[in-house]
N, C-alpha and C positions, 0 to 999 in steps of 0.2 A: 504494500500500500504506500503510495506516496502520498507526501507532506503537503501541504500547502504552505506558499509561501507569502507571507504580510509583509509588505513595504512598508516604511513610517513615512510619513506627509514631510517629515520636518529634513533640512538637508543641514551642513556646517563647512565650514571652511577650515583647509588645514594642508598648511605649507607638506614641501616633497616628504617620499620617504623612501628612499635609493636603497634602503635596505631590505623592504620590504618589494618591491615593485621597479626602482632604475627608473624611476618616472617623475614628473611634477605632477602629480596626482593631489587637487586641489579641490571637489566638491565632490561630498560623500555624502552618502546616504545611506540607512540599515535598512536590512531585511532580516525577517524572523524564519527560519526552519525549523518546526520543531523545538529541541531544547538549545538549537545554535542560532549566533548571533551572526550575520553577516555585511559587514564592512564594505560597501560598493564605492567604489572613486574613482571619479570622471576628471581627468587632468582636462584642466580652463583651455587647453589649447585642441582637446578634441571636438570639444562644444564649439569652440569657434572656427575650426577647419570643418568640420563637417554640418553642424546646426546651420551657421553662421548663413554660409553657400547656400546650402539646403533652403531657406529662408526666406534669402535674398531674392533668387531665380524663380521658388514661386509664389512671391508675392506673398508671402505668408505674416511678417509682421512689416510694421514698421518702425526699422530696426535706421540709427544712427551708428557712421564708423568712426565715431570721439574713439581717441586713442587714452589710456591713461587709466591705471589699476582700479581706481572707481570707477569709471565708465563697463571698462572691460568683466568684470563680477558683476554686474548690473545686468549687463547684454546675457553673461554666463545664466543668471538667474532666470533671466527673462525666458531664453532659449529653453532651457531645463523645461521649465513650467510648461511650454507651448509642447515640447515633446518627449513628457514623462511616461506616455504611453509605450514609445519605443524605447527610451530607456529603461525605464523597468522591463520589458521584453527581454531585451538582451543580458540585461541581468539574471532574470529567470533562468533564461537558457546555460546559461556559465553555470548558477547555481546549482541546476539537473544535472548539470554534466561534472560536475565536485572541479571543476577547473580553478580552484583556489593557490592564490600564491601562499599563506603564509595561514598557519592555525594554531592558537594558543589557548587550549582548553577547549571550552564552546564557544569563541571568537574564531572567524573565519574572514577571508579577506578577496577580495577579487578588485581587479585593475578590470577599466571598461573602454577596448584600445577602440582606434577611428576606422582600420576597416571591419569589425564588427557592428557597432554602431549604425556606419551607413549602410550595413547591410538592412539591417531592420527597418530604418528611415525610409529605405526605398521600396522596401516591400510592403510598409504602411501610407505609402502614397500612393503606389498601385491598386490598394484595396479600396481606394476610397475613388 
C-alpha cells in the first residue's frame, strides 16, 4: 500500500548547501510521507530559467525583469505560487521513486533540478 503524500502551503528561504546537494538550493518546501519528513528545494535559479521563460512566452503573468535579490525572490515566489501544481508533481514523482540525496532519521531531502521541472511544466501545458 502506498503512502500519500501532504505538501505544507508554507515555503522558507535558505542559503546553498554543497554538502548536501553541490547546488544553491534556495526555496524549500516539506512534504509528509508517512512517518518521514521531506525537505524539497528549488534553487532560485531553476525557477527563473525554467518558470521564468515558461511564463514569459505564454503570457502567463505579468512578470517585470528588475534585477536585484528582492526583486528576484519576489519573481521566485511569484512563479512558485502560479506553478505549484507542477512543482509538487515533480516532487511526488522523486518522492515515489526514494531518489533522495541525503537522510537523517525521518528527514529526507531531495534537490528539484531544471530538466525535470520542465518536464512536468510542459506536460501540464499540454493538458490544459
Amino acid at each position: 500500500m502506498m503512502q500519500d503524500i501532504h505538501f505544507d502551503h508554507r515555503f522558507s528561504w535558505q542559503g546553498s548547501s554543497p554538502s548536501e546537494h553541490d547546488s544553491q538550493a534556495e526555496l524549500c518546501f516539506k512534504a509528509k510521507r508517512g512517518l518521514d519528513t521531506v525537505i524539497c528545494r528549488v534553487p532560485h535559479r531553476v525557477l527563473l530559467n525554467v518558470l521564468h521563460r515558461h511564463a514569459i512566452r505564454n503570457d502567463i503573468l505579468d512578470l517585470d525583469d528588475e534585477t536585484g535579490d528582492g526583486t528576484q525572490r519576489e519573481l521566485c515566489e511569484r512563479l512558485f505560487h502560479e506553478y505549484k501544481s507542477a512543482i509538487h508533481a515533480t516532487a511526488q514523482e522523486k518522492i515515489l521513486a526514494g531518489r533522495f540525496a541525503l537522510s537523517f532519521g525521518h528527514v529526507r531531502s531531495i534537490l528539484l533540478g531544471e530538466h525535470e521541472l520542465r518536464q512536468k511544466v510542459l506536460e501540464a501545458s499540454r493538458a490544459h
